[in-house]
C-alpha positions in Angstrom: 0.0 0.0 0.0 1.4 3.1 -1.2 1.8 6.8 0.7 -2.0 7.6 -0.6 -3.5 4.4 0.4 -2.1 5.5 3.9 -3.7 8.8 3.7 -6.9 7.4 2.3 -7.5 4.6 5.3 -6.1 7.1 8.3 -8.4 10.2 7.2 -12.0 8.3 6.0 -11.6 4.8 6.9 -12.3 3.8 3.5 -9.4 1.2 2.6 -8.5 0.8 -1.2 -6.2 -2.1 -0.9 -8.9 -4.6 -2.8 -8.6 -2.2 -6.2 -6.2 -2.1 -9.1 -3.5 -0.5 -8.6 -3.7 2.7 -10.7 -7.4 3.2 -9.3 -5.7 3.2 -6.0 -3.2 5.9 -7.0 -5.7 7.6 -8.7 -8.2 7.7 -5.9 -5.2 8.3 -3.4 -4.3 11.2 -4.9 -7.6 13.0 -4.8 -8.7 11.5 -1.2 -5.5 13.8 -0.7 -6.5 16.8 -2.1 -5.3 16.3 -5.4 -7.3 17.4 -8.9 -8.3 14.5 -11.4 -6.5 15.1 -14.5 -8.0 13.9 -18.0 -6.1 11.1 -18.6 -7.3 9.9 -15.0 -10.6 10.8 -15.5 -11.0 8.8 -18.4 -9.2 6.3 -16.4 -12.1 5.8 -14.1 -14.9 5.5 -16.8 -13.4 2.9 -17.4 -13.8 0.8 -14.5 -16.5 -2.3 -13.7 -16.6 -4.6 -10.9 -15.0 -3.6 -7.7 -13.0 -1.0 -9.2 -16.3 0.9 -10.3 -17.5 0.1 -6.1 -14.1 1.9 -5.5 -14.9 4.7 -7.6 -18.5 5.6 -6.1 -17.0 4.9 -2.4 -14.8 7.9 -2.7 -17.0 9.9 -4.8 -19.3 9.7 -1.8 -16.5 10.6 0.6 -15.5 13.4 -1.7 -19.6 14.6 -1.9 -19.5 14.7 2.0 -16.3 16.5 2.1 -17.6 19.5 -0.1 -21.9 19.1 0.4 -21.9 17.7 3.6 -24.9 15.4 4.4 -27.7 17.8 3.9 -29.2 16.8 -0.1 -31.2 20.1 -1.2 -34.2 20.3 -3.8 -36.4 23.6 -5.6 -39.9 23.5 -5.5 -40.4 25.2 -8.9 -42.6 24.4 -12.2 -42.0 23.8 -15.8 -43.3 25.6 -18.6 -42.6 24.7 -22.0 -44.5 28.0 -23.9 -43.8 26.4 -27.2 -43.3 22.8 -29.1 -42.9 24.7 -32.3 -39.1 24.5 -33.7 -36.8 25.6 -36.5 -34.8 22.9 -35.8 -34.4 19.7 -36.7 -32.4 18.0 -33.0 -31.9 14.2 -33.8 -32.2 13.6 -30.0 -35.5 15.4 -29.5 -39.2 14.1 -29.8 -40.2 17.2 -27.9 -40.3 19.7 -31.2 -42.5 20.1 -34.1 -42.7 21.8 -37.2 -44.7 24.8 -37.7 -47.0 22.6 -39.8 -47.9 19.8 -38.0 -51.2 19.5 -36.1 -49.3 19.2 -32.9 -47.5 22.4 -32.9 -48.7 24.6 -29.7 -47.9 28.1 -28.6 -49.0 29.5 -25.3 -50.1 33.0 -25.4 -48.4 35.4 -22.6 -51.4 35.3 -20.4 -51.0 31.8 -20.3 -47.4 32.0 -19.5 -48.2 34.0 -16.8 -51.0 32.4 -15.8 -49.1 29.2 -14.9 -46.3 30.5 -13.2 -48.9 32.5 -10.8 -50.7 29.0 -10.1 -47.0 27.3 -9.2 -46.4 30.7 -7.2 -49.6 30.2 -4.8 -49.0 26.4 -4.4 -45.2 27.5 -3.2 -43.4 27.4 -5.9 -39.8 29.6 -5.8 -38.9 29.2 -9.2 -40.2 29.0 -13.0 -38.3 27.1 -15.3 -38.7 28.5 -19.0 -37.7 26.4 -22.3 -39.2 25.8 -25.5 -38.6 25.2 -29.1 -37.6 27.9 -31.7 -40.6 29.1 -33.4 -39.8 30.7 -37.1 -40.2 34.6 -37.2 -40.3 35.2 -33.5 -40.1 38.6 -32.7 -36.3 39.3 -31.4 -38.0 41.0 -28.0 -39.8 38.1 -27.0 -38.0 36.3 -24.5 -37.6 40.0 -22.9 -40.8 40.8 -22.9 -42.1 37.5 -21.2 -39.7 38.2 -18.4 -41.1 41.7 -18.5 -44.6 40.1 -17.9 -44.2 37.5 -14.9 -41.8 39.4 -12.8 -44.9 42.7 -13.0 -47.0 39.7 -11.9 -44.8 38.0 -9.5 -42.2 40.0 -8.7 -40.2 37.5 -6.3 -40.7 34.9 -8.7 -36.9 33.2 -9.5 -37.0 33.1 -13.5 -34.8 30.1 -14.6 -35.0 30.8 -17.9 -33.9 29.8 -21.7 -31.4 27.4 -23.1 -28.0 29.4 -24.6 -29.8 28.2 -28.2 -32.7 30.2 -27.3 -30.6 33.2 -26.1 -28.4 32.7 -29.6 -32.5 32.7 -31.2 -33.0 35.7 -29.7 -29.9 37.6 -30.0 -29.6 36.6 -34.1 -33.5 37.4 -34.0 -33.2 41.0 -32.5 -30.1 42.1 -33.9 -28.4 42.6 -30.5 -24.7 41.3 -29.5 -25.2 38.2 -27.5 -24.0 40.4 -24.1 -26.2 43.4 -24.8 -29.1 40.5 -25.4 -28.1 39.3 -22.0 -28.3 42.7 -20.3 -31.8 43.8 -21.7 -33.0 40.0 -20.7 -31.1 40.7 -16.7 -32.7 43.8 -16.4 -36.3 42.2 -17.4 -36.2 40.5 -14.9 -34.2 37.5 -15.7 -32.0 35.8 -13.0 -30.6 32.8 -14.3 -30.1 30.7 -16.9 -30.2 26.7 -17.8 -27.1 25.5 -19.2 -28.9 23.0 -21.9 -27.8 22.9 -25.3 -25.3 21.5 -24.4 -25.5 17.7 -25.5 -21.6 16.9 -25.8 -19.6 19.7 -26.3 -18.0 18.1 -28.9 -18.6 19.5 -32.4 -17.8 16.1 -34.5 -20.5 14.6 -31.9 -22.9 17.5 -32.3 -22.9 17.8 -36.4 -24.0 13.9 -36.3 -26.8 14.7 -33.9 -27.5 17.8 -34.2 -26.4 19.8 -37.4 -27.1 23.1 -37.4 -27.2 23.5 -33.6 -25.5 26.0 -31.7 -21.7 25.4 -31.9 -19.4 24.7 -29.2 -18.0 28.2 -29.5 -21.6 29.6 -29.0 -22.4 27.9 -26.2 -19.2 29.1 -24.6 -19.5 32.4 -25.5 -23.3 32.5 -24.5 -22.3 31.3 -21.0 -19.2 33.0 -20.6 -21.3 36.1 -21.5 -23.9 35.6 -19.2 -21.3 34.9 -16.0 -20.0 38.4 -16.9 -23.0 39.6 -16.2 -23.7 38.2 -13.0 -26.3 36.1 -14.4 -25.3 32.2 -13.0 -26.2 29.4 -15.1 -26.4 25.3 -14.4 -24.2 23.2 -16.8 -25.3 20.2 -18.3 -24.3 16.9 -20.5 -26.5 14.2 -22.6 -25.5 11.1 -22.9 -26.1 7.4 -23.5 -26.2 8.0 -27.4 -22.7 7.9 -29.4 -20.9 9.4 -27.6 -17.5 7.8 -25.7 -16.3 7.8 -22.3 -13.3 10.1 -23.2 -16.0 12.6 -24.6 -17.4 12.7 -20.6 -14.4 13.9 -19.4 -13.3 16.6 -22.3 -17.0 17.9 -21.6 -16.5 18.2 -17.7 -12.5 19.3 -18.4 -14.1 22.8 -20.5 -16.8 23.4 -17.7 -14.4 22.9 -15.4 -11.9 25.5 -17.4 -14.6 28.0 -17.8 -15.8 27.6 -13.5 -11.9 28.6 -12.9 -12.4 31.6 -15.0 -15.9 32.5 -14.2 -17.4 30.5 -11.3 -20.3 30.9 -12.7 -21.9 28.3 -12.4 -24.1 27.0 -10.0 -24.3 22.9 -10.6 -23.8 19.9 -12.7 -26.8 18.6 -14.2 -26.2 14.4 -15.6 -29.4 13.7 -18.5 -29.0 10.4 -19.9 -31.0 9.7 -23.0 -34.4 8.7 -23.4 -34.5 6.6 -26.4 -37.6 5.6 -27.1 -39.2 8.0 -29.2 -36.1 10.2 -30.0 -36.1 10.3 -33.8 -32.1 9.6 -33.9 -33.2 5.8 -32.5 -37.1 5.3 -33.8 -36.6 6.5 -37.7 -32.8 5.0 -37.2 -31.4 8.4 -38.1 -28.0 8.0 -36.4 -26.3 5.1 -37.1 -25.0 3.5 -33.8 -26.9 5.2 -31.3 -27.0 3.3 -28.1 -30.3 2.5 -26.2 -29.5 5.3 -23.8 -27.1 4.5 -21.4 -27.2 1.5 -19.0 -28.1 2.0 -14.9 -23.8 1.3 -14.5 -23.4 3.8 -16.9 -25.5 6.1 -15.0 -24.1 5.3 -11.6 -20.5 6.1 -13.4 -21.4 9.3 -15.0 -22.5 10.6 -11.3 -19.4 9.5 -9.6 -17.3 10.3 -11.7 -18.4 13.8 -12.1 -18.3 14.2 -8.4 -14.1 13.4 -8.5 -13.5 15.3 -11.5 -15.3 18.8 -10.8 -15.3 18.8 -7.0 -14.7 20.9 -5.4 -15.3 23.6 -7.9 -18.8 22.0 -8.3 -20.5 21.7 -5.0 -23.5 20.8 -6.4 -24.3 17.0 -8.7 -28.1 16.9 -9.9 -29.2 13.7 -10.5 -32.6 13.8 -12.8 -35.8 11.8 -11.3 -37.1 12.5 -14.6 -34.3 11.1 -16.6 -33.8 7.9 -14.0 -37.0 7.7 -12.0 -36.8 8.7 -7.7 -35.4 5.2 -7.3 -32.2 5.6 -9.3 -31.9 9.2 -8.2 -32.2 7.7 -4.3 -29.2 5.5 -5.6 -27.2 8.1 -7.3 -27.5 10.1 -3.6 -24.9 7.6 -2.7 -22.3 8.0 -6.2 -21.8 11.8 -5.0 -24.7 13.7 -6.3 -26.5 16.1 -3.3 -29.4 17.6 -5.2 -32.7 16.0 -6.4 -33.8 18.8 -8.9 -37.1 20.3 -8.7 -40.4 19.2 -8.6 -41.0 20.7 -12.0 -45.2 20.1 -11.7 -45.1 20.3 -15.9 -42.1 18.3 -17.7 -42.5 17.8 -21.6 -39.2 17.7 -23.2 -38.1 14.0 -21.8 -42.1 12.7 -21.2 -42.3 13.9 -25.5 -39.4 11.1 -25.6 -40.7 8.2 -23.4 -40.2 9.3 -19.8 -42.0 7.0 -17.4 -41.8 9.7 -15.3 -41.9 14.0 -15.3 -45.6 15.4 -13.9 -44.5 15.7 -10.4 -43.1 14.0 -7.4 -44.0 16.7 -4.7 -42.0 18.2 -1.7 -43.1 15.4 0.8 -42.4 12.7 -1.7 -38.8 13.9 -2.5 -38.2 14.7 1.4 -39.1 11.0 2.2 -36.7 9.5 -0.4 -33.9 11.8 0.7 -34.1 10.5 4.7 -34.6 7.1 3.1 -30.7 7.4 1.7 -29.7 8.4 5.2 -29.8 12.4 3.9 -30.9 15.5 5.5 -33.7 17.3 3.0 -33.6 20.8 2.5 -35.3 23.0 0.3 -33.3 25.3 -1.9 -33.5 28.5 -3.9 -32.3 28.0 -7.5 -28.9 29.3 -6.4 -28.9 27.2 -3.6 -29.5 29.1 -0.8 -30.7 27.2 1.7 -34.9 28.1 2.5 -35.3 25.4 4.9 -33.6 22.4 6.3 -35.6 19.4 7.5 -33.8 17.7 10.7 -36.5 15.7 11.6 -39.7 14.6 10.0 -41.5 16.2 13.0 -40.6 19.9 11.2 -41.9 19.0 8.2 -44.1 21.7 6.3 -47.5 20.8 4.6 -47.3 21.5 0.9 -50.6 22.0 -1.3 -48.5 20.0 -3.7 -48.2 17.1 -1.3 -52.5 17.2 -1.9 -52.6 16.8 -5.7 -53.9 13.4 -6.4 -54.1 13.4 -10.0 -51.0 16.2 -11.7 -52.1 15.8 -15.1 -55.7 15.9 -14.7 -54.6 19.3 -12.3 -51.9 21.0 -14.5 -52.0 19.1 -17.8 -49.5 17.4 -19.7 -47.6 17.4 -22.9 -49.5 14.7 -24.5 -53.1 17.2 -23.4 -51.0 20.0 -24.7 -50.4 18.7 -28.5 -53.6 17.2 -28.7 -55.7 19.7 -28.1 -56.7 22.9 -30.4 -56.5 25.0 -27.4 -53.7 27.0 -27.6 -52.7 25.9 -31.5 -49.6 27.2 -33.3 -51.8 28.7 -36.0 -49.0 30.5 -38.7 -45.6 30.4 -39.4 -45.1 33.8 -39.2 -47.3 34.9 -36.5 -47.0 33.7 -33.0 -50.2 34.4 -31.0 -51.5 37.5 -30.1 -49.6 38.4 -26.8 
């Protein structure tokens, strides 16, 4: 047993002696304060058997280390305002052309509407994606956060993907930063960091040509750090991508957190395959079935040893995995469940078992199950309220909805019915 073995057993009890020996070294070194380099990273995604038990021991250790016990969640709601999309994403069943019957646009009231419902039923934060509708007026986005923070203004807006903020920026003729300011002073205080997939371009012209480009994304998140607006980061995979392409991924996030420290958490979404056009119409030639639960379990850990500490905070997605892998994950290093969302369409579009709701009480119950203190969270992850005991536990109104799609809707109400129709391609509805 080497000098980091040693360290390892005297300072966390964990003993690595039953591992390979470069997973010992490896692991050694960062039970010792040490930071993963690439070559190690991709190292450890390669791992099975008891070397991959090795791997999500000391990702735990490492998750107490920088998160400490407590695992935090944000009570907050979807809303998807559109379906409608100029592009054509291999990997998405969520978007459809402005033609098809499907196609859905939810005027502004409606918008606002919702987020005002998820406000009175406790909601902190409103999520806001959607597809890129053709001939959408460059002001848009600005003038939705305009409208909910006039109707809620201590509502958190969580709000549009860097493609949409590249939509809008290329739309209203604005420089991606000055976009960024007019959307900050709207009302606008954070931003998803989706579009990301693999931030690989080779991997993103096979599944996605014509989406925004590595260098976009950067400099849409880059821009939006200067700013003081923080973002979430992101990866998709379980498709065709490679290990290797994992860690380059997490080695430029974790590049751009040294520069900017932006960002707020890391955000694992695995694949659903089912009705993603890239597997059903056979669109992209080797695409995987998603990736497997080891996969998952991997991707988790793994992330925890190779952007900790910069990255206190690993998501794992119920909606992606379902609450019972997520419980699991809680043990590979991750310390946040997500949200409770209330509306989820883009992975429920592509065969999600799961993505309505799983509400406060729910998530609370699962997190004590791992052996975890619950707390709920602000999108920035200040801390609103940490659960102890069960005996301090706060009744929800979401805790009392028996039936979320029959109460809020769902995607497969919202493309089937004429209600709120994407009626022309180049007029969204009236506002």
């Amino acid at each position: 047993m080497d000098r980091s073995d040693n360290m390892a057993t005297r300072e966390t009890g964990i003993s690595l002696d039953w591992a390979s020996p470069d997973i010992r070294r490896i692991l050694g070194h960062l039970l010792e304060g040490g930071e993963l380099s690439v070559d190690d990273g991709i190292r450890l995604t390669e791992t099975g058997g008891r070397d991959l038990h090795a791997v999500t021991l000391v990702a735990d250790e490492m998750r107490r280390r920088q998160a400490g016990d407590v695992v935090t969640y944000v009570v907050n709601r979807n809303i998807n305002f559109t379906n409608v999309c100029i592009k054509h994403c291999t990997f998405c069943a969520f978007s459809r052309d402005h033609r098809e019957e499907e196609g859905y646009f939810l005027p502004m009231d409606e918008v606002v509407r919702r987020a005002i419902e998820a406000w009175e039923l406790g909601a902190t934060e409103v999520c806001i994606q959607a597809g890129l509708p053709p001939k959408l007026d460059g002001r848009y986005y600005v003038d939705l956060c305009r409208a909910i923070k006039a109707a809620l203004p201590e509502m958190h807006l969580h709000a549009f993907s860097p493609e949409e903020i590249l939509y809008g920026s290329t739309r209203s003729g604005l420089p991606i930063p000055e976009y960024l300011a007019e959307l900050k002073r709207a009302g606008l205080g954070t931003l998803p960091g989706t579009s990301a997939e693999v931030l690989d371009q080779e991997i993103r012209d096979v599944i996605a040509r014509g989406r925004i480009t590595v260098e976009q994304w950067i400099e849409v998140i880059t821009s939006a750090h200067a700013l003081g607006i923080r973002t979430t980061s992101t990866i998709m995979y379980g498709h065709i991508e490679r290990p290797e392409h994992w860690i380059r991924h997490m080695n430029l996030l974790r590049s751009i957190q040294k520069e900017t420290g932006g960002f707020t958490e890391f955000v694992p979404l695995s694949l659903i395959h089912q009705e993603a056009p890239m597997y059903r119409r056979g669109l992209v030639p080797g695409v995987r079935q998603g990736a497997t639960g080891l996969e998952v379990v991997k991707m988790h850990a793994v992330a925890r040893l190779f952007l900790g500490p910069l990255f206190r905070n690993i998501q794992c997605s119920w909606v992606k995995e379902g609450p019972k892998l997520a419980q699991v994950l809680l043990a590979a290093g991750a310390n946040d469940m997500g949200g409770t969302l209330i509306n989820e369409s883009i992975s429920t579009s592509a065969g999600a078992s799961y993505g309505q709701l799983v509400p406060p009480a729910e998530l609370r119950r699962l997190i004590r199950d791992a052996g975890r203190v619950p707390a709920q969270r602000g999108t920035t992850y200040d801390l609103l309220r940490v659960y102890e005991v069960e005996t301090e536990d706060e009744d929800s109104p979401l805790d009392h909805v028996a039936d979320a799609e029959q109460r809020f809707g769902s995607y497969r109400m919202l493309a089937g019915s004429g209600q709120f129709r994407f009626l022309h391609p180049t007029r969204v509805p009236d506002r």
